[in-house]
C-alpha positions in Angstrom: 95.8 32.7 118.6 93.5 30.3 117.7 91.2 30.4 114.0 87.9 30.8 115.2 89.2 33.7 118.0 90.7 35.5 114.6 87.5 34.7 113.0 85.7 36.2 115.4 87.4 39.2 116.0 87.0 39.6 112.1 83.6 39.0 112.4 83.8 42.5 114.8 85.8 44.1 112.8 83.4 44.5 110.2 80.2 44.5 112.3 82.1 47.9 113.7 82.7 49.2 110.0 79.0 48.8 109.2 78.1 50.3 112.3 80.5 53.3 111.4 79.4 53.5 108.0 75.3 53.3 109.5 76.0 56.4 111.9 77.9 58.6 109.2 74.7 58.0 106.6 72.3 58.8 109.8 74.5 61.8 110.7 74.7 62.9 106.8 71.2 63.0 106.1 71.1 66.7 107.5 74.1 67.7 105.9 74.3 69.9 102.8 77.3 69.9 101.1 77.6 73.0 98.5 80.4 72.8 95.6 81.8 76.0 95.2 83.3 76.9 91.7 87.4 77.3 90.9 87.9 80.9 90.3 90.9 81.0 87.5 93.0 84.1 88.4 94.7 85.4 85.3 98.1 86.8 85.8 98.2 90.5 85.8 100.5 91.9 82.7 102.4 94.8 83.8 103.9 97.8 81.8 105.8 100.2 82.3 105.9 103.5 80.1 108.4 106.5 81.0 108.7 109.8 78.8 111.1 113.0 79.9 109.8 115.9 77.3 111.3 119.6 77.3 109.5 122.8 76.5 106.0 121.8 77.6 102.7 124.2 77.0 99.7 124.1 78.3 97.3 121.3 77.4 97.0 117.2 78.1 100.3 115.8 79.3 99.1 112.0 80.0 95.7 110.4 79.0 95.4 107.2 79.8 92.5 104.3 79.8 92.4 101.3 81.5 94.0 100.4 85.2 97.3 101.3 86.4 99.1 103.8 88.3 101.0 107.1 87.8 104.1 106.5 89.5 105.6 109.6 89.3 104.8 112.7 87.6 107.2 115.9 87.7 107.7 118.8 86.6 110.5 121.6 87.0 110.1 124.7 85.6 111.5 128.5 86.1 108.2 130.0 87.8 105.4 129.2 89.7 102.4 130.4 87.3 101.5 126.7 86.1 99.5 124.1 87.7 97.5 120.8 87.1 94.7 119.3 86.9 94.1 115.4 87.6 91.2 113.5 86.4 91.2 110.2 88.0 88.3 107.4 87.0 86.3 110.6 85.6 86.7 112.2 88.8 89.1 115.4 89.3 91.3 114.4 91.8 93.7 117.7 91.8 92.8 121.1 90.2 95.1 123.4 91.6 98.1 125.9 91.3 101.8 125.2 91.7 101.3 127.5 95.1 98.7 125.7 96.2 100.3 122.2 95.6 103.6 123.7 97.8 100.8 124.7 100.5 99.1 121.0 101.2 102.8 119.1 100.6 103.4 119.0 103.7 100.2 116.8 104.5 99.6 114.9 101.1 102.0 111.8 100.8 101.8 111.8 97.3 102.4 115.6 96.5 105.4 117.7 96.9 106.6 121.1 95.4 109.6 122.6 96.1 111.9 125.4 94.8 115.7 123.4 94.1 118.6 125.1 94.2 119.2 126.3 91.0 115.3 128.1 91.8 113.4 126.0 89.8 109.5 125.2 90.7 109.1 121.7 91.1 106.2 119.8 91.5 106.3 116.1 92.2 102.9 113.8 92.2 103.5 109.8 92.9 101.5 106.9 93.5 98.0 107.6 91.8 96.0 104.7 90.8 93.4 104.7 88.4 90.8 102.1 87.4 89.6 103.1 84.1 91.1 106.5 83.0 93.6 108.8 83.9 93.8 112.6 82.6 96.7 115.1 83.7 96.6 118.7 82.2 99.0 121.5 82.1 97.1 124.7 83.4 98.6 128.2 82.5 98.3 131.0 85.3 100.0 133.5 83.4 98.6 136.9 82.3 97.5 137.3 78.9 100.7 138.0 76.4 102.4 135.8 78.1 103.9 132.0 77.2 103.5 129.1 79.7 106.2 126.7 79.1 106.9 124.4 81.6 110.8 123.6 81.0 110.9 119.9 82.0 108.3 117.1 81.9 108.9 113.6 83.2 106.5 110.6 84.3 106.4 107.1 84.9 103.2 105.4 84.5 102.9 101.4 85.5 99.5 100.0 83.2 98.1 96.6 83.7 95.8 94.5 81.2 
């Protein structure tokens, strides 16, 4: 190939980058561009807290601020005349008798009582997140005279800061 046909197709080469760059600045000129800023994600630190206590009266078994989740909550005990009350986020999520419990346990996921074998009332809650605050109590149904003791007491509560 001859210089001045190299020259020449030089010469287009860059007459066709000009045009490009021409057209883009036309085409840009209704353009907005927007920056949006870089969200930093902080890892989440999780922590686990388990506690198995015997003998149990009535009164505040968990209290809890901040997020997390009650992973498990049970109880076992050797009658039915107890029953809880859950406060989640300020709201009372569950306020209701072992009976009751063993009534809707069949339709709520995260509930389940049961009599075992050896006859013991059982209650099992799992899976309850909270955002801010989380309050379980122990709620006597007994008649007057009498002790509430629940004989078992065991949760597992997953907190995040």
């Amino acid at each position: 190939m001859s210089e001045e046909r190299m020259l020449n197709y030089a010469v287009q080469v860059v007459a066709a980058e000009e045009a490009a760059r021409a057209t883009a600045r036309e085409l840009a000129k209704g353009i907005t561009v927007q920056v949006t800023p870089e969200v930093v994600v902080k890892p989440e630190k999780r922590r686990t807290i388990v506690e198995h206590r015997k003998d149990i009266g009535p009164g505040k078994i968990i209290e809890r601020s901040g997020p997390g989740v009650l992973k498990e909550l049970m109880l076992k005990a050797s009658h039915a005349n107890y029953g809880l009350r859950v406060e989640v986020d300020g709201l009372t999520t569950y306020d209701m008798t072992w009976t009751q419990f063993s009534d809707i346990s069949q339709e709520v996921g995260e509930v389940s009582a049961f009599q075992d074998t050896d006859g013991n009332y059982v209650l099992h809650l799992e899976d309850i997140k909270f955002a801010q605050r989380l309050v379980v109590n122990l709620v006597s149904f007994m008649t007057l005279g009498q002790k509430l003791t629940v004989d078992e007491a065991f949760y597992k509560l997953e907190v995040i800061s």
